[in-house]
N, C-alpha and C positions, 0 to 999 in steps of 0.2 A: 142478706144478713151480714156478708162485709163490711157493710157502711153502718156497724150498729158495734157501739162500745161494748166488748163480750168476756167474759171472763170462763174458762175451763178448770174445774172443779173434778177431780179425779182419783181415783184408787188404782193402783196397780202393784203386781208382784214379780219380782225377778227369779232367778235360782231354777230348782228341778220346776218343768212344767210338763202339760199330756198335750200331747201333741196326737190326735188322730189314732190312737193306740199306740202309743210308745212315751215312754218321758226321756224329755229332751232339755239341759242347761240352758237357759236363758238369761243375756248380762242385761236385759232394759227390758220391763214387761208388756207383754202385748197394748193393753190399753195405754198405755203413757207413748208407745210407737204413735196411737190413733190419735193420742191427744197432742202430740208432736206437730201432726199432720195438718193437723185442724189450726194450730197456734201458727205455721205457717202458711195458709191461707188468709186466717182473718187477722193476724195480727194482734187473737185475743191475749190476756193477760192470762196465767196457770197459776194453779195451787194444787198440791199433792198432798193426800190428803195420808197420811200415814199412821200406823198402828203404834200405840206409847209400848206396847210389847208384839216385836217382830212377829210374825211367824216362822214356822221352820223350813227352813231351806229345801226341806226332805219335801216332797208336792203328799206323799200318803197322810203324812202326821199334818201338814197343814191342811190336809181336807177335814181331816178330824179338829183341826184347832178349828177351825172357820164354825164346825157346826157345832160348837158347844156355845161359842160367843153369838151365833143366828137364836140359839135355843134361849140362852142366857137374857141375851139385848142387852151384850156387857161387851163391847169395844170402844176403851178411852181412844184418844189420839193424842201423837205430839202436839198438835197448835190447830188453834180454832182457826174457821176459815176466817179471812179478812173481810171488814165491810164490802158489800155487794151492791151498796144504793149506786152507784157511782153506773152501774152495769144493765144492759138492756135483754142485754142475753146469754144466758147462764147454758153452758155446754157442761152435760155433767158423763163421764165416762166411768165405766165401773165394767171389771170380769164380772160371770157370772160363779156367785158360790152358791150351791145349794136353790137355788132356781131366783136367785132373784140379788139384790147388790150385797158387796160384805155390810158386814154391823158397821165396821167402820164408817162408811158415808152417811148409815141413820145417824149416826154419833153428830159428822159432822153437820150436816144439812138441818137438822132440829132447830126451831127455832130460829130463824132468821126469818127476815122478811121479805116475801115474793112477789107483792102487790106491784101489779104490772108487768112482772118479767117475761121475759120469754124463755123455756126452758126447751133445750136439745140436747135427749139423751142417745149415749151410744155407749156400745156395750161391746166384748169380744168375748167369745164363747166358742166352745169346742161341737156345737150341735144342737145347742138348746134358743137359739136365736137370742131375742131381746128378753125373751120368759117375763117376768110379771114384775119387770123395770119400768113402764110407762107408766103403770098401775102404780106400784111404789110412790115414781115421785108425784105423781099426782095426788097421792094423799099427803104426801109432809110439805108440797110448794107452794100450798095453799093462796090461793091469790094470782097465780101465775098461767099461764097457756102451755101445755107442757106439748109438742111437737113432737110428730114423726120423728122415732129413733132412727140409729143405725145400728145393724149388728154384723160383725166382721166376724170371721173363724181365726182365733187367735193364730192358727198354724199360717196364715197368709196375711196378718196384718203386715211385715215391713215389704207387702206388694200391694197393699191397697189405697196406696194414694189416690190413685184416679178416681176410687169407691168413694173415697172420703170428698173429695173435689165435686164429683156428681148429686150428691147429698147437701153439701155445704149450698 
């Protein structure tokens, strides 16, 4: 997959995180660590894909915000993704909220065109693995081969280079 034009398409969040039973400050969020990782292997091109209203810093009230806008399938974004034709393989990273990616990414990912792609998803999660992330994008990448995820335990992503390396 390194010799293949790729682009990483990603959600992450910084601030109070749960760490393993405890919450713990975080300045860079786990998935954008993994999708770090991955942008220096292959060389892919990123896009973050970010909420038009933040969440709260606080991780309690952002579990609660997450699952109003899961329930809703109401999270705008600052900016749509950029064209994607140009791209062979689309790495998409997303935490897990509520068993599966934030609204944010249906937001983003909607509607574009997959015809052809290659899709590698990965995820970072406190216990719940990839949960029903493959499933997801295989229904909105319509046209695309969606591939063997990865899922890291957010508490050990800035230690899993070599995970990500073994995968890639």
């Amino acid at each position: 997959m390194k010799d293949k034009k790729s682009l990483i398409i990603y959600f992450s969040r910084a601030a109070e995180n749960y760490f393993g039973g405890e919450m713990r400050h975080i300045d860079k969020g786990n998935t954008e660590v993994i999708a770090e990782y991955i942008r220096d292997l292959t060389g892919a091109d990123m896009f973050k894909v970010e909420p038009l209203k933040p969440y709260s810093t606080n991780y309690m009230e952002c579990i609660e915000e997450a699952k109003i806008r899961t329930r809703e399938h109401n999270a705008p974004i600052k900016e749509n993704v950029p064209d994607i034709s140009s791209y062979e393989v689309i790495y998409i990273g997303s935490p897990i909220y509520w068993g599966g990616m934030p609204e944010e990414l249906f937001t983003a990912l909607k509607e574009l065109d997959y015809s052809g792609k290659i899709i590698r998803p990965f995820v970072t999660h406190e216990g719940s693995g990839l949960s029903g992330v493959p499933r997801q994008l295989a229904s909105i990448c319509v046209g695309a081969k969606v591939l063997d995820g990865l899922a890291i335990v957010g508490s050990q992503a800035n230690s899993s280079k070599s995970k990500v390396e073994e995968w890639i």
